[in-house]
C-alpha positions in Angstrom: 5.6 16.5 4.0 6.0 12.9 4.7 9.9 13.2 4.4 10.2 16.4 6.7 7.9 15.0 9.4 10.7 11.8 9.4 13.3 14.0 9.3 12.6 16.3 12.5 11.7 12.9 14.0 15.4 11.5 13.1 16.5 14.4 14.0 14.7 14.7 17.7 15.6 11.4 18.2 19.4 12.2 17.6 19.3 15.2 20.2 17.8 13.3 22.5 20.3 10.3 22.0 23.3 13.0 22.5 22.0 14.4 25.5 21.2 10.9 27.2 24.4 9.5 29.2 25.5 6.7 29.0 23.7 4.9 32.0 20.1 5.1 29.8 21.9 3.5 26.9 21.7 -0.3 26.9 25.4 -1.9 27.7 27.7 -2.5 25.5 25.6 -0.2 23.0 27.3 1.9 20.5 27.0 6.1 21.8 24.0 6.9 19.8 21.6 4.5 20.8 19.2 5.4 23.7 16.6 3.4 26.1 13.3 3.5 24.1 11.8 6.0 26.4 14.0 8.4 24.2 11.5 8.3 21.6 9.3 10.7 21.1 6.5 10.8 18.1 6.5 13.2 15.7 2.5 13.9 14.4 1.5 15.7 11.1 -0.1 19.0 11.8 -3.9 19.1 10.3 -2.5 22.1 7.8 0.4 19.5 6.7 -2.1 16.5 6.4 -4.1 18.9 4.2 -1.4 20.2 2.2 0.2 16.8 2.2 -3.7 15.4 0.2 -3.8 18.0 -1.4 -1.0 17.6 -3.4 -1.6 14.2 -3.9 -4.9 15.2 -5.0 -3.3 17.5 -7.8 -0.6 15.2 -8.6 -3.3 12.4 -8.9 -5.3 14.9 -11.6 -2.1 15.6 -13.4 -1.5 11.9 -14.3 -4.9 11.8 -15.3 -5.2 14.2 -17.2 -1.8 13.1 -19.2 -3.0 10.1 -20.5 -6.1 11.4 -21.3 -4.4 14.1 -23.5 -2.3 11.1 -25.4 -5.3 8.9 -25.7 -6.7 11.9 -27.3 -3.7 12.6 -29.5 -3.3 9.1 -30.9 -7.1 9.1 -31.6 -6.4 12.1 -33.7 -3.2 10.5 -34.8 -5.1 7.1 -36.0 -8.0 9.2 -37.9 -5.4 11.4 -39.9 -3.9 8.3 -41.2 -6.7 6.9 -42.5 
């Protein structure tokens, strides 16, 4: 979620730089590059912040319960050899 909210913000921030003229634009600046009033902030929805911690959450479980499943294994893995 983190990656699209950036990306609608790059990608507000580039409509707004083509439809500012030249006169906002600092001088001597490159076309592209707008006065910093331009900017607008792009916030996380509460429904993307919760699937956004939720996955983390999940992702967060999965790890743990990985190495919980090889700790198991080589315990089982040690025992048999003996």
């Amino acid at each position: 979620m983190r990656k699209l909210s950036f990306a609608i913000a790059v990608l507000a921030t580039l409509g707004g730089a083509s439809l500012a003229t030249s006169a906002s634009a600092a001088p001597g600046a490159p076309m592209g590059v707008t006065a910093p009033d331009a900017i607008t902030h792009v916030y996380m929805t509460p429904m993307e912040r919760r699937m956004m911690h939720r996955r983390m959450e999940r992702r967060a479980m999965h790890r743990h319960m990985e190495r919980r499943m090889m700790r198991r294994e080589m315990r089982r893995d040690m025992r048999r050899g003996m």
